[in-house]
C-alpha positions as CSV (number, residue, x, y, z in Angstrom):
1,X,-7.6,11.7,-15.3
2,X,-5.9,14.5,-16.2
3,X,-7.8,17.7,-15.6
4,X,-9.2,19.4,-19.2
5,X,-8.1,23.1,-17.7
6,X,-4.6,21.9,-16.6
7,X,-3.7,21.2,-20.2
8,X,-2.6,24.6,-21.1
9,X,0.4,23.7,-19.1
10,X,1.5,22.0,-22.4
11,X,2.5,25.6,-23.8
12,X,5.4,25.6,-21.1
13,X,7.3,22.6,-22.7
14,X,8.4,23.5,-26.7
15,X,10.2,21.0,-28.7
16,X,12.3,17.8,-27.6
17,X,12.5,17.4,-24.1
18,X,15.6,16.8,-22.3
19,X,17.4,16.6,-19.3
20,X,15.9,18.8,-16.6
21,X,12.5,19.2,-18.5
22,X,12.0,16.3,-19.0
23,X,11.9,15.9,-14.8
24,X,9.5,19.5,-15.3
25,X,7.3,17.9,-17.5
26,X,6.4,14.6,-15.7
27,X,6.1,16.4,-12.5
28,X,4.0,19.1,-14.1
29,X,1.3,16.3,-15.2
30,X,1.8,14.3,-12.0
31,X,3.2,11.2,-14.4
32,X,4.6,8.6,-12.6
33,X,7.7,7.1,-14.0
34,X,9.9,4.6,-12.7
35,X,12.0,1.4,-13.9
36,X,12.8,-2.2,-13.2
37,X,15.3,-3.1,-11.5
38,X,15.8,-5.8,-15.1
39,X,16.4,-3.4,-17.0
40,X,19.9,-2.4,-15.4
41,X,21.5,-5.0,-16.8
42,X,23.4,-7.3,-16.8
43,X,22.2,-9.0,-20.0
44,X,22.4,-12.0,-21.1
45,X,21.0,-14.5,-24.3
46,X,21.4,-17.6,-25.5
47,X,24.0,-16.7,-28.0
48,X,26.2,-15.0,-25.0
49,X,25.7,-16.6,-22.0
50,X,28.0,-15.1,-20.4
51,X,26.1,-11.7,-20.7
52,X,27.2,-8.5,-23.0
53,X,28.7,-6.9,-19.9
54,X,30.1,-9.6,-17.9
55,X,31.8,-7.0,-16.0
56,X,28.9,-5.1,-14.8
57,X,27.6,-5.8,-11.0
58,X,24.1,-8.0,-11.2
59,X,23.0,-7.4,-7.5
60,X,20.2,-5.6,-7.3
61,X,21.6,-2.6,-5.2
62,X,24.2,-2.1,-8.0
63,X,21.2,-2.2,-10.7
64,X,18.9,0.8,-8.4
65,X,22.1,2.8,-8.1
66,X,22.1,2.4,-12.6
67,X,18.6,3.7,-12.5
68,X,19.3,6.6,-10.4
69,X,22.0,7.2,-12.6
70,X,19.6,7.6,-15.5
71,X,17.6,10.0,-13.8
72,X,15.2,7.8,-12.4
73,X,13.4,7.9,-9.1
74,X,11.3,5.1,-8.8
75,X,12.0,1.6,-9.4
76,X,10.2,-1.9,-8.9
77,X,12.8,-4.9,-8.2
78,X,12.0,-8.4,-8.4
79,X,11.2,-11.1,-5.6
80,X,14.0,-13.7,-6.3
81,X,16.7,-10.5,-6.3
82,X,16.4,-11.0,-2.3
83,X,16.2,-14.7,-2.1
84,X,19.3,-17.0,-1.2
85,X,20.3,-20.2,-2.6
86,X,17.8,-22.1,-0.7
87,X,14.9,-19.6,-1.7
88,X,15.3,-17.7,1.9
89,X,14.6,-14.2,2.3
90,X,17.5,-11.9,3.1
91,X,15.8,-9.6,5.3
92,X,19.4,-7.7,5.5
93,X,19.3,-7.3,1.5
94,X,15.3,-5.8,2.1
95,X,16.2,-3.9,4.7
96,X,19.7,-2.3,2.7
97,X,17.2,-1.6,-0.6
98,X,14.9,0.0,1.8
99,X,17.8,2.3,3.7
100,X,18.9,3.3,0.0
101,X,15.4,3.9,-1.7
102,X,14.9,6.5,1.6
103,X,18.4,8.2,1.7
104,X,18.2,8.5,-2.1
105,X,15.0,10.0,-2.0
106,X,13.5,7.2,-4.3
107,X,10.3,5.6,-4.6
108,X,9.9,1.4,-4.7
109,X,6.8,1.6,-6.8
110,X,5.9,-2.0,-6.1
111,X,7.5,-5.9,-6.3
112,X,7.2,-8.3,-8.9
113,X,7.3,-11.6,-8.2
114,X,8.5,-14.0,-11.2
115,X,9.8,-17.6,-10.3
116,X,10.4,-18.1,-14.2
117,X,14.8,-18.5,-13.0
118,X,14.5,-21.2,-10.5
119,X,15.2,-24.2,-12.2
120,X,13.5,-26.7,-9.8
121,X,10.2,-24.9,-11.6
122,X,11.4,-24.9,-14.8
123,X,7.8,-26.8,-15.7
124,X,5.5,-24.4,-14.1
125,X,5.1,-23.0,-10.3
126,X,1.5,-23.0,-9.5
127,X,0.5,-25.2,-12.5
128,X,3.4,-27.3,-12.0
129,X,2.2,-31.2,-12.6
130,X,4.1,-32.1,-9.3
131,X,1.6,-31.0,-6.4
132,X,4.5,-30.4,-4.4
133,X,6.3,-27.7,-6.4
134,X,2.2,-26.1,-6.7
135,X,2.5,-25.8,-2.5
136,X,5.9,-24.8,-2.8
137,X,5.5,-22.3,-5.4
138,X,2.3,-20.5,-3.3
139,X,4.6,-20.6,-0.9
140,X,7.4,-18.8,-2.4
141,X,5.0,-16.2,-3.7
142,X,3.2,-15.7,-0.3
143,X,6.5,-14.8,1.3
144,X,7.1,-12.6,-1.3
145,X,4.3,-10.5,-0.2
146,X,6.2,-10.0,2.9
147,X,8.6,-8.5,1.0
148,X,6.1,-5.9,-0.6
149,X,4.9,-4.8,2.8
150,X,8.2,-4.6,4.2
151,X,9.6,-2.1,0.8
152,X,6.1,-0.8,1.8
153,X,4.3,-0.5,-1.6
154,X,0.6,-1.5,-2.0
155,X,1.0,-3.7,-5.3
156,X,2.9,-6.8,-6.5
157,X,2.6,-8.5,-10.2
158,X,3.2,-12.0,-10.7
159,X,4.2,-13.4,-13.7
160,X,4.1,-16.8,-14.6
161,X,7.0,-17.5,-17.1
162,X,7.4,-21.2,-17.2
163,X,3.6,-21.9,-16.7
164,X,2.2,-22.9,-20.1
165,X,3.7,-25.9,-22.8
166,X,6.2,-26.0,-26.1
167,X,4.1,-28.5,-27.1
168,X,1.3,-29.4,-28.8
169,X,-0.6,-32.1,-26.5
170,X,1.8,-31.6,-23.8
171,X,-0.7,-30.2,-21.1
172,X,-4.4,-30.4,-20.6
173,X,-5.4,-27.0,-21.2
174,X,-8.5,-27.3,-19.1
175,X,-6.7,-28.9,-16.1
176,X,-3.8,-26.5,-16.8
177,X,-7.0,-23.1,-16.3
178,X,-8.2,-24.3,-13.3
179,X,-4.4,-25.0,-11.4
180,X,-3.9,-21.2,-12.6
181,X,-7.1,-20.0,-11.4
182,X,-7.5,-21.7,-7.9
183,X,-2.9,-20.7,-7.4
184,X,-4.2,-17.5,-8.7
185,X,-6.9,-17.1,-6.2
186,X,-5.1,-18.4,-3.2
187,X,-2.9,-15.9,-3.9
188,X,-5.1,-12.9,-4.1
189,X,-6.8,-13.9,-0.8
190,X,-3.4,-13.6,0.3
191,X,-2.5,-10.5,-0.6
192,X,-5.8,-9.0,0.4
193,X,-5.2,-9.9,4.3
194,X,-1.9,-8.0,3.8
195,X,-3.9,-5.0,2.1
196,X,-2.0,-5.7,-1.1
197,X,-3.6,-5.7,-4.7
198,X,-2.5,-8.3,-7.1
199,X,-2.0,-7.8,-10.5
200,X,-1.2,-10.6,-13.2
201,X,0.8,-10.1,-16.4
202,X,-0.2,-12.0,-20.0
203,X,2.6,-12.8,-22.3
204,X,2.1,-15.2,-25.7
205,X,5.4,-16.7,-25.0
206,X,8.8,-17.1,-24.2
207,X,10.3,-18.8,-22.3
208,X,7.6,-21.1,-23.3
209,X,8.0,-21.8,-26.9
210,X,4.2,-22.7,-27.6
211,X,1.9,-21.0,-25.6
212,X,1.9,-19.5,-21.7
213,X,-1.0,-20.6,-19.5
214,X,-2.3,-16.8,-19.8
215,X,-1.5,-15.8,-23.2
216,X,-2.9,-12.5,-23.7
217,X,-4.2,-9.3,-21.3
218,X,-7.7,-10.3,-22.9
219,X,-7.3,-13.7,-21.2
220,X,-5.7,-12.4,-18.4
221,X,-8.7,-9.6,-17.6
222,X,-11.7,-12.6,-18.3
223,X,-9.2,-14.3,-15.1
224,X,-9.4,-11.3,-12.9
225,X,-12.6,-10.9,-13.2
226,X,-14.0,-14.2,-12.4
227,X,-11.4,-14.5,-9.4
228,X,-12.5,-10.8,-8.3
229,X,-16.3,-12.3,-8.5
230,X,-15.8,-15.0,-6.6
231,X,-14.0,-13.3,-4.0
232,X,-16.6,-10.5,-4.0
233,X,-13.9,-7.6,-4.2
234,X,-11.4,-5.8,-6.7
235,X,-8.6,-7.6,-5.6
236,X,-6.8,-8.8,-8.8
237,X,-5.8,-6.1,-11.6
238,X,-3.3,-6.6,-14.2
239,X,-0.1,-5.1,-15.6
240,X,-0.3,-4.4,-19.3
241,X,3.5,-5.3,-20.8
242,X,3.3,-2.9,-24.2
243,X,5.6,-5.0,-25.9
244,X,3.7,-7.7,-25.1
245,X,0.2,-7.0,-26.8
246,X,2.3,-6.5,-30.0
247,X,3.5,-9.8,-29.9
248,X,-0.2,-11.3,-30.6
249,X,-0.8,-8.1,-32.9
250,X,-3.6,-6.6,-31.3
251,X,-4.1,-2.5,-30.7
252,X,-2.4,-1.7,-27.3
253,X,-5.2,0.8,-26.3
254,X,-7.9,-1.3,-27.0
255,X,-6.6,-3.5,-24.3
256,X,-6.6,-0.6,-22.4
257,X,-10.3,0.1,-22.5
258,X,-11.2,-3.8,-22.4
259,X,-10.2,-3.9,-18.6
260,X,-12.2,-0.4,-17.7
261,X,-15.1,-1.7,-19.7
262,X,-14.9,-4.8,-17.5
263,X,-14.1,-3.4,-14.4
264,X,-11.2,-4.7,-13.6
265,X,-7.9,-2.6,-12.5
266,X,-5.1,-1.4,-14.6
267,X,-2.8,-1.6,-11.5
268,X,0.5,-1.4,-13.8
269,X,2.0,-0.3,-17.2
270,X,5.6,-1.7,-18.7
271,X,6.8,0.6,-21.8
272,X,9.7,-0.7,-24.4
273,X,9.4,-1.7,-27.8
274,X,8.8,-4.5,-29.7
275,X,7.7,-5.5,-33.5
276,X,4.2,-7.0,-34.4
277,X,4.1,-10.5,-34.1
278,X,7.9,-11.5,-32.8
279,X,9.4,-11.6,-30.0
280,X,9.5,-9.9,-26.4
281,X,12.6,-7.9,-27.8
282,X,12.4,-4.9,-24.7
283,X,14.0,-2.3,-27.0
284,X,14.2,1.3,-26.3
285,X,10.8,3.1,-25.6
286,X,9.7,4.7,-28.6
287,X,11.6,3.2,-31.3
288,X,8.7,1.3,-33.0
289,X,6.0,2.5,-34.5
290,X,5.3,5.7,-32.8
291,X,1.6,6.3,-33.7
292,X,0.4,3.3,-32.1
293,X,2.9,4.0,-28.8
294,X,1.1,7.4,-28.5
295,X,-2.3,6.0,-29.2
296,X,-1.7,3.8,-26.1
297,X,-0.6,6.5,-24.1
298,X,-4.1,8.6,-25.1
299,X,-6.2,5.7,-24.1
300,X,-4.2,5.4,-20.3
301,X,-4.8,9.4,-20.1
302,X,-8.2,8.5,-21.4
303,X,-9.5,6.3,-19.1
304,X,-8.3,8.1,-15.9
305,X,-5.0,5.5,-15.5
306,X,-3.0,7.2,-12.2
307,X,-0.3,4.5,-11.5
308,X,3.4,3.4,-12.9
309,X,4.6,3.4,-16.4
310,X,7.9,1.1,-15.4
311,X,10.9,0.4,-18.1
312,X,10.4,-3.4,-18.6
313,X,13.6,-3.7,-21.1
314,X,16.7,-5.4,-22.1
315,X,19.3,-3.4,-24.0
316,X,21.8,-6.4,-25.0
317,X,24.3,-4.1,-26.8
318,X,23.8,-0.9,-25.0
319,X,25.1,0.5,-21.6
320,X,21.9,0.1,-19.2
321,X,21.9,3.3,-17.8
322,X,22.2,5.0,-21.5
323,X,19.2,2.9,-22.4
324,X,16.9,3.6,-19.5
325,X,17.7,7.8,-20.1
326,X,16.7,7.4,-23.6
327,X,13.7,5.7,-22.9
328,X,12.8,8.4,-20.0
329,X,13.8,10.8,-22.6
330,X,11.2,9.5,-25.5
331,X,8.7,8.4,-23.1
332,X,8.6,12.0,-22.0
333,X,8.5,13.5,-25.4
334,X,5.4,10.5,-26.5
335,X,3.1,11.4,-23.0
336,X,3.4,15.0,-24.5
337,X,2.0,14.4,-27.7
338,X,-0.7,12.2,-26.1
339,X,-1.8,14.8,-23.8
340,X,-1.6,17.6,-26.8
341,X,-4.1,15.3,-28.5
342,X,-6.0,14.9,-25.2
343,X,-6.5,18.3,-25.5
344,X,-7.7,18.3,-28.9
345,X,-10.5,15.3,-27.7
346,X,-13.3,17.0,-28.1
347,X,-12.5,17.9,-31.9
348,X,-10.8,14.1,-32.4
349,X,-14.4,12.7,-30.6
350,X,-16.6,14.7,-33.0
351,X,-14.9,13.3,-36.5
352,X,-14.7,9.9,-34.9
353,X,-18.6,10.0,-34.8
354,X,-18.6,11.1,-38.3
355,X,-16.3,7.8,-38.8
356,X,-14.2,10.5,-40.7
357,X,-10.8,9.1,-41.2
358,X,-9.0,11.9,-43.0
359,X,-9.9,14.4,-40.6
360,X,-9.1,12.2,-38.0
361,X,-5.6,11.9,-39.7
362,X,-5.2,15.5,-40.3
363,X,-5.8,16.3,-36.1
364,X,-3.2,14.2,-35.4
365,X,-0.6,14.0,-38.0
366,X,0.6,18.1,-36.9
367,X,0.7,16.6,-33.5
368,X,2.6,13.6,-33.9
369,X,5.3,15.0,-36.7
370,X,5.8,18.6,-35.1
371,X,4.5,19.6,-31.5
């Protein structure tokens, strides 16, 4: 949590932040900032397969030398970007990402792990109906792991893309819980005896066209908890997607307090944009609705959140690298605000109790329009 006195470091950054302040400012309040390796581009859609840049270089050393372009230090690639054809680790392509995260003086600020591209899984990995692709699948994700320890970082997300139904009728949603759950479980044991943490991302939909097998964070915190009880340990936290939680249409710092309130870890953040009730579009951080962005932000400073907010976006039309600066850029210049209201929390505490919505409104809107 960000210490009450150290605030008055805010007078040291005036107006839009840019370029080198921008670096100032998030080193100032110790903010941890990094990107993943996904949103480097290439991209590509239904509707151009082919990908907007078909030019651009999709290994994954090619997408951390984009982010360090940007004027990012830290950045969190993705399991299958070091798996052959055959799913086999290339322990030369771990060891090369390693070399480069050192001699660039970058961070890897964890792994995710997403088998949501391997079509052999294309109806689930560890709720898969075949009980073959389930082993398999635990597999893949346990070697993974191996992967995390060797990029030494101390977390890894999974998210399970292609576990869940289009539709109606098509699964047996009870059956469908408990696969998750006991894969899920499995897993954290797993990464426990490595001294990992495990963290599990929610999503409504997409890929899955009705419904994922963990559809929201809510869901996905009542999971870690149970799994964290019956393993008698913290061992399973979640990553909060922003973007995500607006998809369902709930308040993004609510969620935020749910899993403190519940005791179960906030282990990761991914920022971008999207609108209420749509799609996971991954637009540019900070181009939505900006009170509700920065409200977020207050509740992670609130609650005493210390780890990664990581660029979880896909700018179709853009040039990657100019889409992960802006982003930096806005982030930047939304933490500030937060913080600036942070400081005010005493004052914004007192009218809440009063249930005092215009003075409420009046804190804030000077804030938010022109700190």
């Amino acid at each position: 949590m960000v210490r009450f006195e150290a605030l008055s470091k805010l007078d040291e950054f005036k107006g839009f932040l840019e370029g080198d302040a921008v670096d100032k400012f998030l080193e100032s309040f110790d903010i941890k900032f990094g990107s993943g390796t996904w949103a480097a581009g290439g991209f590509s859609d239904r509707f151009m397969a082919r990908g907007y840049f078909p030019d651009l270089p999709s290994d994954v050393l090619s997408k951390i030398e984009r982010i360090r372009k940007a004027g990012i230090r830290a950045f969190v690639p993705i399991n299958v970007e070091f798996f052959d054809d055959k799913l086999e680790i290339r322990w030369d392509l771990v060891e090369k990402v390693a070399e480069y995260a050192k001699r660039n003086n970058m961070v890897v600020a964890g792994l995710a792990m997403d088998l949501s591209g391997v079509p052999e899984l294309k109806l689930g990995s560890i709720t898969n109906p075949d009980s073959a692709l389930r082993r398999k699948s635990v597999e893949i994700l346990v070697k993974s792991m191996d992967i995390a320890k060797k990029l030494g970082v101390d977390v890894v997300s999974f998210w399970p893309g292609q576990d869940g139904w289009d539709y109606s009728f098509e699964r047996n949603y009870g059956k469908l819980l408990s696969l998750y759950v006991s894969g899920l479980k499995e897993l954290a044991s797993e990464a426990s005896s490595r001294g990992l943490m495990l963290c599990i991302e929610a999503k409504l939909k997409e890929p899955k066209e009705g419904n994922m097998v963990m559809p929201t964070t809510h869901v996905a915190i009542a999971i870690a908890r149970r799994i964290n009880d019956e393993l008698g340990k913290n061992v399973v936290g979640i990553t909060i997607d922003y973007g995500h939680e607006l998809m369902y249409a709930v308040e993004p710092a609510y969620t935020v307090y749910l899993a403190k309130y519940f005791d179960v870890p906030l282990l990761s953040i991914h920022i971008n944009t999207a609108k209420t009730h749509s799609n996971d579009e991954d637009r540019v951080v900070g181009t939505g609705d900006i009170w509700q962005f920065i409200d977020f932000l207050y509740a992670t400073i609130d609650t005493g959140y210390t780890g990664w907010y990581i660029l979880d976006q896909f700018t179709y039309r853009m040039d990657p690298v100019d889409g992960m600066r802006l982003s930096k850029e806005f982030f930047a210049n939304s933490m500030k605000k937060a913080l600036e209201i942070y400081r005010h929390r005493d004052e914004l505490e007192k009218a809440r109790e009063l249930g005092n919505q215009a003075k409420i409104l009046d804190l804030v809107k000077k804030i938010l329009y022109n700190f």
